[in-house]
DRENSE-954675 format. One record per atom (N, C-alpha, C, O): x, y, z. Coordinates in pm, whole numbers, plus 50000, padded with zeros to 5 digits. Example, Ala and Ser with C-alpha at 12.3 -4.5 7.8 and 13.67 -1.06 7.14 Angstrom:
<gulos>
513194943150780;512304955050780;513204967050780;514244966850846;512854977550708;513674989450714;512905000350787;513415011450804;
</gulos>
This chain:
<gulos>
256931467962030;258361467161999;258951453962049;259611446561975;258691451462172;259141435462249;258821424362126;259611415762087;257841426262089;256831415961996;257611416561892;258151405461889;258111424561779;259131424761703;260261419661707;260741413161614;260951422561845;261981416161890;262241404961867;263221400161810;260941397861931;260661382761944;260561375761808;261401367061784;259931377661748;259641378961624;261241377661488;261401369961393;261961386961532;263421387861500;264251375161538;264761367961452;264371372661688;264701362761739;264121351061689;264951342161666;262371347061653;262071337961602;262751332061446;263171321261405;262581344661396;263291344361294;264981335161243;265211325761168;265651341861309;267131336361324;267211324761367;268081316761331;266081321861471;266131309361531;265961298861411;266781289961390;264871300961339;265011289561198;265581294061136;264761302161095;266451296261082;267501304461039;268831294161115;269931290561072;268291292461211;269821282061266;270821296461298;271841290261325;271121307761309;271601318661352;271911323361508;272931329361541;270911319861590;270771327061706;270241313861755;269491307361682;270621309261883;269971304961967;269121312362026;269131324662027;268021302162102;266961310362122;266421307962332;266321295862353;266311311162382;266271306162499;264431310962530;263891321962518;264041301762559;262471298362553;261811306262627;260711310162590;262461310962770;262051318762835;262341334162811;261881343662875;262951334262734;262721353762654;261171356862578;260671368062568;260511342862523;259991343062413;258051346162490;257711342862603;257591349562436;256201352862447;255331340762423;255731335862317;254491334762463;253661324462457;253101325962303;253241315062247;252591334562229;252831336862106;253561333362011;253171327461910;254971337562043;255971332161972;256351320861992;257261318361913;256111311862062;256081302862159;255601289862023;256111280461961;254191297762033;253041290561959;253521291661828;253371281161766;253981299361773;254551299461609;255791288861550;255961281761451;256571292361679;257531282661655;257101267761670;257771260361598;256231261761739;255541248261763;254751245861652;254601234261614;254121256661584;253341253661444;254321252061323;254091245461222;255401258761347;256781261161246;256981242461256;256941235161156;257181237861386;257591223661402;256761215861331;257151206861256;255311219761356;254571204961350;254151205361178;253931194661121;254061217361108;254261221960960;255671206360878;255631197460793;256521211360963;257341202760927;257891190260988;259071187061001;256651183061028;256571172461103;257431165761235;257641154361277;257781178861272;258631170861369;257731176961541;257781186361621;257171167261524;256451164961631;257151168461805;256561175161890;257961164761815;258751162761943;259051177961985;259231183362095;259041182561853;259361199461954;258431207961917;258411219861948;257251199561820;256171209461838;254901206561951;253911213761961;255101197162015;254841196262143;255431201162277;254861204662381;256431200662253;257411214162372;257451221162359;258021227162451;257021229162252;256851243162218;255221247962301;255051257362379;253931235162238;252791241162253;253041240662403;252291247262474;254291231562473;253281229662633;254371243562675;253751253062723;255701245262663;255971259062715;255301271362668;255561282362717;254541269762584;253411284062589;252381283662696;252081292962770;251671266462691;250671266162806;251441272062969;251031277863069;252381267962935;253551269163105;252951284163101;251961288563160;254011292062996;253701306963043;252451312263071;252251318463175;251501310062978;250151314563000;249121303162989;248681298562883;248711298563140;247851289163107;245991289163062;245121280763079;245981303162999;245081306362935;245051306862852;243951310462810;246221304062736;246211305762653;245101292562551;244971280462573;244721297762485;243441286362433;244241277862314;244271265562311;244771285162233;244951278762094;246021269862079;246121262261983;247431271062241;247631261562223;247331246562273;247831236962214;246491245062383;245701235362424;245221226362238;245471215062196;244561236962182;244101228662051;244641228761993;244011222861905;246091232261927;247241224961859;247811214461919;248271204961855;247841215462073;248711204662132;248021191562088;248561181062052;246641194562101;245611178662080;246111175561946;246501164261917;246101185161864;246351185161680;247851175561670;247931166161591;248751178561741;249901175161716;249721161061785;250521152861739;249061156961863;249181140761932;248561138661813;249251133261726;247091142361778;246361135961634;247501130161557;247481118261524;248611138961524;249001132961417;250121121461464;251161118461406;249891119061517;250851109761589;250201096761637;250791087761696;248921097061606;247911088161710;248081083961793;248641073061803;247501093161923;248171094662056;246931098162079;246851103562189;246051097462030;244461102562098;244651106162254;244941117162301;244461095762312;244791095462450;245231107862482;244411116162521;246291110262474;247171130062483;246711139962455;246971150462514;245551138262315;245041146762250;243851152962364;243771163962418;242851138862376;242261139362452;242101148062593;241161155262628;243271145262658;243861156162790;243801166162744;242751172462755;244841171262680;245361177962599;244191192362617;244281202562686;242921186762506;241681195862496;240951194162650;240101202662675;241251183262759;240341182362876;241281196562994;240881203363088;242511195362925;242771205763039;243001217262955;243951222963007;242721222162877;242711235662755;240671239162854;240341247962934;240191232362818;238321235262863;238741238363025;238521250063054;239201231663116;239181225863265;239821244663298;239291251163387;241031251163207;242091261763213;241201271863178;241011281363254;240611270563064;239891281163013;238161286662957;237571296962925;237901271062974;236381272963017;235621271062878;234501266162875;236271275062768;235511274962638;235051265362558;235741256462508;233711267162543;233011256462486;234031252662336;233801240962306;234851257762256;235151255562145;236111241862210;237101240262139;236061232562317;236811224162341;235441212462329;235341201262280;234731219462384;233591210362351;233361204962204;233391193062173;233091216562112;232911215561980;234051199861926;233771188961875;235391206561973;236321198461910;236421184061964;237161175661913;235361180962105;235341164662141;234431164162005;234681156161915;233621171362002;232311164961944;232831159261787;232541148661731;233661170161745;233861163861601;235011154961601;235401149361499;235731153361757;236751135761708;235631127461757;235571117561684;234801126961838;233771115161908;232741111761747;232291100661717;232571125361662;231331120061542;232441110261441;232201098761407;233631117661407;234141110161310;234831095261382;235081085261315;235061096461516;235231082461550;234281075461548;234541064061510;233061077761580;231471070661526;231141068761694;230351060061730;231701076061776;231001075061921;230281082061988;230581089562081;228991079361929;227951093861959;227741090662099;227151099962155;228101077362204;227871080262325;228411085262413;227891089662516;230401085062361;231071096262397;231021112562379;231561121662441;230181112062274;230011125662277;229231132462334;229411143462387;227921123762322;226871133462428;227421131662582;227341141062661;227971119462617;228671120662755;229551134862811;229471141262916;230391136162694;231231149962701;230601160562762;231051165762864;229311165162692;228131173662669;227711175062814;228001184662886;227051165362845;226711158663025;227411165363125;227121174863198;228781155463105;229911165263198;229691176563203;229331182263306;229891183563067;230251198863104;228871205863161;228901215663236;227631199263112;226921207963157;226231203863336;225511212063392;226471195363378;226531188063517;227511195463609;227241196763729;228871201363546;230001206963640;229791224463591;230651232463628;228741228663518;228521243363441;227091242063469;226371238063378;226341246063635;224921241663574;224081260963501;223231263563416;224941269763594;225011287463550;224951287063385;224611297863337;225211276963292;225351280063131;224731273163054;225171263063000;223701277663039;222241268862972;222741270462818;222131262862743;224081281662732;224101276462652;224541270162616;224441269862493;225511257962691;225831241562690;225111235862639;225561228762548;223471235362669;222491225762668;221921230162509;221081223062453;222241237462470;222191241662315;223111234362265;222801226462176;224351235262307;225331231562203;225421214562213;226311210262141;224571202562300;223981196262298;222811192562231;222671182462161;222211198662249;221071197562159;221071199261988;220451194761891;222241209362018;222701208061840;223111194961790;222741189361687;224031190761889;224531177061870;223621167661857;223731158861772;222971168161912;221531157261881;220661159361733;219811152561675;221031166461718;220081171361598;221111164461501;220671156561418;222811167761510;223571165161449;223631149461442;224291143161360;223181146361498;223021126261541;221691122461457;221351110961430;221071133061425;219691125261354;218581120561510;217751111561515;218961130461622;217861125261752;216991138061752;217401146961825;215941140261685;215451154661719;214591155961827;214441167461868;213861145561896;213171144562010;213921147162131;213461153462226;215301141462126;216381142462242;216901158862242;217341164662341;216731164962099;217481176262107;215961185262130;215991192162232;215171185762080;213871193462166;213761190262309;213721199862387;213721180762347;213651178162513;215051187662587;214871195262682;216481185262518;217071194762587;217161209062590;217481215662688;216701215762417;216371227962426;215101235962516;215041247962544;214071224662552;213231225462639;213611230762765;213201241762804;214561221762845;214831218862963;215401237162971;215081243863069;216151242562869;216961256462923;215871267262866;216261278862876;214861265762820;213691273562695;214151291562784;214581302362743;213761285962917;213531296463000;214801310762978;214781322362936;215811301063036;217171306063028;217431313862926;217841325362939;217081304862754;217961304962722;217061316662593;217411316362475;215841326662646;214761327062594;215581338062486;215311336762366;216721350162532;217301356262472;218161356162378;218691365862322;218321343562358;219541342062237;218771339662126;217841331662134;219051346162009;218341345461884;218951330561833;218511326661725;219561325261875;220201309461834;219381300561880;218891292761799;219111299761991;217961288262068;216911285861961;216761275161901;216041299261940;215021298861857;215321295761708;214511290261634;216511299461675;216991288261511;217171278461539;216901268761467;217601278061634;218041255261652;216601254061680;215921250861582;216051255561780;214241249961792;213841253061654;213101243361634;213831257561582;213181260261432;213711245761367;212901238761307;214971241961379;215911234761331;214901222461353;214101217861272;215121219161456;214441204761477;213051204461485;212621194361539;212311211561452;210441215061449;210471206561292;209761197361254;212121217061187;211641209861078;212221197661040;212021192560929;213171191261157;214181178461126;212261171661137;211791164261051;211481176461258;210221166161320;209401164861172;209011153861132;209181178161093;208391180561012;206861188161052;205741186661002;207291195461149;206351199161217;206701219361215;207121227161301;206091221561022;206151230060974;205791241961077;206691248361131;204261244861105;203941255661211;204861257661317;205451267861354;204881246561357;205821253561517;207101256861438;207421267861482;207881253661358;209481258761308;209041271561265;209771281161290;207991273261206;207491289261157;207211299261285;207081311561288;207171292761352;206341301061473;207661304261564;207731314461633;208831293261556;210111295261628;211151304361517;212161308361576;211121306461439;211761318761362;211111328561368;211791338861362;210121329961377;209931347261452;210751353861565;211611362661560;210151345861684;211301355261788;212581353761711;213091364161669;213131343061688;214241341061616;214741357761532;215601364361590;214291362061428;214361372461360;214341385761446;215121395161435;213461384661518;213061398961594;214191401661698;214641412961720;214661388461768;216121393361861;216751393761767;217671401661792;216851389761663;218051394861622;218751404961534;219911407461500;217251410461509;216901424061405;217151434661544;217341446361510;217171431561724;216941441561803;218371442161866;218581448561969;219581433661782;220671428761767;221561444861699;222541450361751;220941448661592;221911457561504;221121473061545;220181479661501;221871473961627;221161491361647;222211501161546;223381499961509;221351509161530;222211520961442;222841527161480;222751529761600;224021534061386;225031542461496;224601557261486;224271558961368;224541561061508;224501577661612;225621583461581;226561576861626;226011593961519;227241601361517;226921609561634;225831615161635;227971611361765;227791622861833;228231635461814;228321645461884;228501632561698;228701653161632;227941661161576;227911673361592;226941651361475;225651657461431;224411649461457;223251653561456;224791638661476;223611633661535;222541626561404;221331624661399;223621624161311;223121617161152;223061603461216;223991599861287;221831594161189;221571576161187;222291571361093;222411579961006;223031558561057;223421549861003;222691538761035;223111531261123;221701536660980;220971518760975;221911506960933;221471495460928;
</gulos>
């Protein structure tokens, strides 16, 4: 019901109707109204919008990556940059990683990017699947020796994820080194066929595969 409220209030607010006082509003609504801004290019308050959502909840993830979105369009890299360094630093998620990686490829700075990669996995050494999402990147660079050496380095770790063994498949066949990519989609398939268990009704006790 609060959420409606807000929602109402958002409403009127573009509407030019109701003033709106920022601190009634939900980091949510927060975030709508800052996308409402930057939709219609006005930058200046769709950046005070994304950072009083970060204020209220500094977990919040999505606006960390609009805030970067909204310097983008402004070319303000620099801001953007922060922007996603303290969204990852707040909330930990690799999808900040992802998003250096694809401004560092289309800026053409593959040494900033694997640097990124480094960091996080140097200050994260507990999350070997960093060193995947590196190694993807390498693969994504056209380095498949660099990205086998790092899927190597976590093999151990990282033996349960049915992903490791598709990316190692990945670069067996970037090498051309048919057998071993055949031989790395097996486990590949089998975790992940041991992935979909069937459901069980507990009333009669009928399988659903």
């Amino acid at each position: 019901e609060a959420y409606e409220v807000q929602k109402e209030l958002l409403f009127l607010a573009k509407k030019g109707k109701e003033p709106v006082n920022s601190k009634d509003l939900s980091p949510a609504i927060l975030y709508e109204m800052a996308n409402t801004f930057l939709r219609q290019e006005d930058y200046r308050n769709a950046v005070a919008k994304f950072k009083e959502a970060i204020k209220l909840d500094p977990s919040f993830l999505p606006a960390y990556m609009a805030l970067g979105e909204a310097y983008l369009k402004q070319d303000k890299t620099d801001e953007a940059q922060k922007a996603w360094e303290k969204g990852h630093e707040n909330t930990g998620s690799p999808l900040f990683l992802k998003r250096f990686e694809e401004f560092f490829y289309k800026e053409e700075m593959p040494d900033r990017l694997i640097e990124r990669y480094r960091r996080a996995i140097l200050q994260n050494p507990s999350r070997p699947e960093l060193s995947l999402l590196l190694a993807e990147a390498y693969l994504r660079l056209e380095m498949p020796d660099e990205a086998l050496a790092e899927i190597k380095s976590v093999e151990e770790e990282c033996g349960q994820y049915p992903a490791s063994y598709f990316l190692l498949a990945r670069i067996y066949e970037k090498k051309k080194v048919l057998d071993a990519a055949l031989e790395a989609y097996k486990p590949a398939f089998e975790l992940q066929q041991s992935l979909f268990k069937p459901f069980i009704c507990k009333n009669c006790g009928a399988t659903l595969e």
